[in-house]
C-alpha positions in Angstrom: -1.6 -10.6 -32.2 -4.9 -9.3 -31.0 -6.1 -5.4 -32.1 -8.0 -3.3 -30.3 -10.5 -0.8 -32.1 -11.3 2.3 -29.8 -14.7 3.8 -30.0 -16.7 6.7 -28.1 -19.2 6.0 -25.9 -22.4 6.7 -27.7 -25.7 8.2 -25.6 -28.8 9.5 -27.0 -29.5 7.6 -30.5 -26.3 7.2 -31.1 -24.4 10.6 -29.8 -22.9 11.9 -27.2 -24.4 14.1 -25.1 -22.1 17.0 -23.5 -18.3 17.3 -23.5 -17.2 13.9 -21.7 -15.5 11.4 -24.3 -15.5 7.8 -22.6 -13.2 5.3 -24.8 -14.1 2.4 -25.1 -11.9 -0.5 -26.3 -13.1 -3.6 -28.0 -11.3 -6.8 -28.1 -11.9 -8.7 -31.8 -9.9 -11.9 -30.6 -9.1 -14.4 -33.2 -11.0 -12.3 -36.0 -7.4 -10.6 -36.7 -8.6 -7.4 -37.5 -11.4 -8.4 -39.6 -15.2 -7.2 -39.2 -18.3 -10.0 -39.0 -18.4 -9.3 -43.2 -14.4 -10.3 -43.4 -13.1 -6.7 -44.0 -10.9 -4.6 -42.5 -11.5 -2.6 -38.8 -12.1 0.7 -39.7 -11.8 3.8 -36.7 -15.2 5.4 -36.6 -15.9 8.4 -35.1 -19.2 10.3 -33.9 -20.0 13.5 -32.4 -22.8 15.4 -31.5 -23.9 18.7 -30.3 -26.9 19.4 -28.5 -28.5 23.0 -30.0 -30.2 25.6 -27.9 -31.2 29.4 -28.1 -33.8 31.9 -27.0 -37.0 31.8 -27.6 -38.5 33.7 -30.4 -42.2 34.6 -29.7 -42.7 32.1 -26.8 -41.4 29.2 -28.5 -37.5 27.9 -27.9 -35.6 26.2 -30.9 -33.4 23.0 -30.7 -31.5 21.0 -32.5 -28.5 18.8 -33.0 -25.6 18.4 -35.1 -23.8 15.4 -35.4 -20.2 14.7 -37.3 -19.7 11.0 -38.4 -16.4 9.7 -39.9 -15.7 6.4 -41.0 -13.3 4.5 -43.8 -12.4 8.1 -45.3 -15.9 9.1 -45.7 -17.2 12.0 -43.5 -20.6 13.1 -43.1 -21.8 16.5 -41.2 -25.5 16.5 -40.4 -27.4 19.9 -38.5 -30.7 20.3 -37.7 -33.1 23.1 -36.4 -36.2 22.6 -34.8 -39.4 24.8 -33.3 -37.7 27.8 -35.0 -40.5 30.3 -34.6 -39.8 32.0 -38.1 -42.0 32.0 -41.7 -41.2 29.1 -44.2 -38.6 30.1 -46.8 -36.1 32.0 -44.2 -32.7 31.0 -44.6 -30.2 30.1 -41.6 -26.9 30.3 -41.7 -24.7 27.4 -40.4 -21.3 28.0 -39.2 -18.9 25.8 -37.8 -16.4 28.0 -35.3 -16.4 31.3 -37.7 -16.8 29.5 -41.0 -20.1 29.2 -42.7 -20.1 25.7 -44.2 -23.9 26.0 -45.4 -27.9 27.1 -44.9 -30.9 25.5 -43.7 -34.1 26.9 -45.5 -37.1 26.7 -43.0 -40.2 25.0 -43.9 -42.7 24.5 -40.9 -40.4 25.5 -38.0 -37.8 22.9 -39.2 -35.2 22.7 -42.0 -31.6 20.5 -41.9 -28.1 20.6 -43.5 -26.6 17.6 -44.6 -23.2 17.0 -46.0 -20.8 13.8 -47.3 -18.1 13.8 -48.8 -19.7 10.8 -50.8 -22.0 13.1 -52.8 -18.9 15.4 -53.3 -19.5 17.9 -50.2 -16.8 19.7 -48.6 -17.3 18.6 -45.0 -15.6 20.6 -41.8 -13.7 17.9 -39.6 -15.0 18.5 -36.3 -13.0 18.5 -32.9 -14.2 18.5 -29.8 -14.8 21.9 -28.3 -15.9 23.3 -32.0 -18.7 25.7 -31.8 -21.5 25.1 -34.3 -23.9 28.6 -34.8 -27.1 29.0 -36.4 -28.1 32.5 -37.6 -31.0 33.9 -39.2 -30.4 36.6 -42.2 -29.8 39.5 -40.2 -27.3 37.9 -38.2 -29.2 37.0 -34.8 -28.0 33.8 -33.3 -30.9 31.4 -33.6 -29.4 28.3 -31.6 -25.8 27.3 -30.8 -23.7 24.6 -29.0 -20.6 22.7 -28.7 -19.1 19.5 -29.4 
């Protein structure tokens, strides 16, 4: 009996861009549910969301954020870019209305990085979530949606 696997259409180094999901199903044939290394098919999921906001002082930040599961291990990765603030400010990261950590800026840039295989508590992510980035005082530095 042949399984299928179903994986998301990946775009952009490995995420996709925007709120279209295009499944995608892969045919193993005679491997019977094993991987090339002989183990098991695992579902893996990715997810990315494209970060924006205003400019602060002329200069725009971006980022991304991008939610990988895989074999029960999950992995939450966010990063801020051209963020026109001094080194050493803290941003808040939230995840809908929960704040699941902070990015501390060094040149412009700074990331948050979760897994559960260091011991992390990491939000599962649906599509539609809103992830929010917000400086001290509460100003919304860059946001978007998976």
């Amino acid at each position: 009996m042949k399984q299928t696997k179903t994986v998301l259409l990946l775009l952009a180094g490995g995420c996709l861009i925007g709120t279209a999901f295009a499944p995608v199903r892969a045919d193993h044939g005679s491997r019977n549910g094993s991987d090339h290394r002989g183990g098991n098919n695992k579902k893996e999921i990715r997810m990315c969301a494209v970060l924006s906001g205003d400019a602060i002082d002329g200069i725009t930040p971006e980022g991304h954020a991008e939610f990988r599961s895989r074999n029960n291990q999950m992995q939450f990765k966010v990063e801020a870019e051209n963020v026109n603030l001094a080194d050493s400010n803290v941003l808040t990261v939230m995840v809908n209305t929960t704040v699941v950590g902070v990015i501390t800026l060094e040149d412009g840039e700074g990331e948050l990085m979760l897994r559960t295989k260091n011991g992390d508590v990491v939000p599962v992510i649906t599509a539609g979530d809103l992830i929010t980035i917000t400086s001290s005082n509460g100003l919304v530095i860059e946001s978007g949606r998976f």
